[in-house]
C-alpha distance (Angstrom), angle and dihedral (degrees) to the residues before:
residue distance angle dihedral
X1 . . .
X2 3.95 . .
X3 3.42 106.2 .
X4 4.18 122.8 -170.1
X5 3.70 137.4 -174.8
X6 4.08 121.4 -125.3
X7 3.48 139.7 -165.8
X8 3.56 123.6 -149.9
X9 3.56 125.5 -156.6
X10 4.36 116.5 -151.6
X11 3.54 126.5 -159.1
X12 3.68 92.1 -93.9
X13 3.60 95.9 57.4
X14 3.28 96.6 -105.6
X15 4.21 126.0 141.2
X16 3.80 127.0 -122.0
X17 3.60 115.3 -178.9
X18 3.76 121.1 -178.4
X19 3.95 138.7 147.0
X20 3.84 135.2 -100.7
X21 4.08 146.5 169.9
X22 4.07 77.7 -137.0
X23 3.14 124.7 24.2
X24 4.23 88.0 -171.6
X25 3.98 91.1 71.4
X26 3.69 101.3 29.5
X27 3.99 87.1 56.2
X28 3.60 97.3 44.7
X29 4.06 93.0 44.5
X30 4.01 86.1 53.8
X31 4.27 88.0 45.6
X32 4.02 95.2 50.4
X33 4.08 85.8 41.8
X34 3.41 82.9 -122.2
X35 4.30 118.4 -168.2
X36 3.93 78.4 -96.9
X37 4.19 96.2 52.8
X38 3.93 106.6 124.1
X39 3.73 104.7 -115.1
X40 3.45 99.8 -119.7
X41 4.22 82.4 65.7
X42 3.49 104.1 57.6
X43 3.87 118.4 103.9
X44 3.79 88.0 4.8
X45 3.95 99.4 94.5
X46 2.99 161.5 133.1
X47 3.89 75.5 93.0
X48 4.06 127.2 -176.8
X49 3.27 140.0 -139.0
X50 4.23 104.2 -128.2
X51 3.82 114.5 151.2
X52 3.91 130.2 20.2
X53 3.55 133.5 169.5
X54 3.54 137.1 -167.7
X55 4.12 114.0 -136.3
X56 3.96 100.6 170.0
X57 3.89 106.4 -137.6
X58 4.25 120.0 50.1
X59 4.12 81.8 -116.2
X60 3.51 93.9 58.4
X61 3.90 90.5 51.3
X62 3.47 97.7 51.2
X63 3.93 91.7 53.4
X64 3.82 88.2 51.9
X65 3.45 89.8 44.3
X66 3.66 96.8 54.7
X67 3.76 93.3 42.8
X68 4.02 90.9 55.9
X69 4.15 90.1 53.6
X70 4.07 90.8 46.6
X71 4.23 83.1 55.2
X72 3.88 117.8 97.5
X73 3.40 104.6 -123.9
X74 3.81 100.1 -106.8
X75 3.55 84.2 63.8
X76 4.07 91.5 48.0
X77 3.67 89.7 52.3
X78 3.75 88.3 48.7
X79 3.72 87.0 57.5
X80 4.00 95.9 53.3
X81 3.60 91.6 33.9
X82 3.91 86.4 61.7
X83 3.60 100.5 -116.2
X84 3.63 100.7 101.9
X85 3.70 127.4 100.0
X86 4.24 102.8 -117.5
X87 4.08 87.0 -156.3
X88 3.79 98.1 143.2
């Protein structure tokens, strides 16, 4: 499997990151609040889609993952914005 990381941005500007095998139908089951939408989600759309990486292997995803949530989030907008080195 290809596994990538995502971030998510909510209405209030805030940043969700998570992981997926595709980030397509993981995005649009948060969007519809589907019975799969991660908690944090629900009631804070219209949400977008702004940064997603590929890592390869579901280990490698949840290491990026877990880097992304220990980043302030100047350095997490850095990282959509472009800016960021992606040296995981």
């Amino acid at each position: 499997m290809n596994w990538s990381v995502y971030i998510i941005r909510c209405r209030d500007n805030s940043l969700y990151t998570g992981i997926s095998n595709d980030v397509e139908r993981r995005f649009s089951e948060h969007a519809d609040q589907a019975k799969k939408c991660a908690r944090y989600l629900r009631g804070r759309g219209p949400l977008k889609l702004v940064f997603h990486a590929h890592a390869g292997s579901k280990t490698k995803a949840l290491k990026m993952e877990r880097r992304i949530k220990k980043m302030c989030k100047a350095d997490k907008e850095n990282l959509v914005a472009g800016n960021a080195d992606m040296r995981f």
